[in-house]
C-alpha positions in Angstrom: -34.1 168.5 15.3 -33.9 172.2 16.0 -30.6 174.0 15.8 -29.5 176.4 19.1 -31.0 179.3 16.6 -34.0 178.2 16.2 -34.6 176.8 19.8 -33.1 180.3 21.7 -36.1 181.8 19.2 -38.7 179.6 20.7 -37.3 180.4 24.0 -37.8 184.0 23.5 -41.1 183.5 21.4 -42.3 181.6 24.8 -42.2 184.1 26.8 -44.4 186.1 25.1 -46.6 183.9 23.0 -47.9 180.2 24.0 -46.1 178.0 21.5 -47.6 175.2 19.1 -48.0 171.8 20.6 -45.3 171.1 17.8 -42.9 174.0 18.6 -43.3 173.0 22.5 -42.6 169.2 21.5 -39.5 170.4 19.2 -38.3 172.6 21.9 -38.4 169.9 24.5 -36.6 167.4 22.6 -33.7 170.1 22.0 -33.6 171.0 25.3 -32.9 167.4 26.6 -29.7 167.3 24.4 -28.5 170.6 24.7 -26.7 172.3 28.1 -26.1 175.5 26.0 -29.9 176.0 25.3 -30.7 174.9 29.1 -28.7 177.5 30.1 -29.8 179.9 27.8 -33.7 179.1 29.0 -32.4 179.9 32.6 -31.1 183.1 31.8 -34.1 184.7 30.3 -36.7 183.3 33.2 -34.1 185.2 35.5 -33.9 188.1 33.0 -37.5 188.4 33.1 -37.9 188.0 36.9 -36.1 190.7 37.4 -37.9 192.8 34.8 -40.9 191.7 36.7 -40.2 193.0 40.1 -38.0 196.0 38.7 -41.5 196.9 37.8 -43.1 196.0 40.8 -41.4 198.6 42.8 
């Protein structure tokens, strides 16, 4: 299993890179057993929304 490191990289590699069908499986599998990571996830979609429309305007 992955440790929060190495998931919170492959959350932040995500969002610029499509991941392996083994890093997405991995990821998954963490993410069902860890709130912190869930959260973490969240955070950087609403991070990145907000970069989005920050740029936007």
């Amino acid at each position: 299993m992955l440790s929060c490191r190495e998931a919170s990289r492959l959350i932040s590699d995500a969002m610029d890179r499509k991941l392996s069908r083994h890093e997405q499986l991995s990821l998954r599998f963490h993410l069902l057993l860890c709130r912190n990571c869930r959260h973490f996830r969240q955070q950087m979609a609403t991070l990145r929304a907000g970069i989005r429309e920050g740029r936007q305007r």
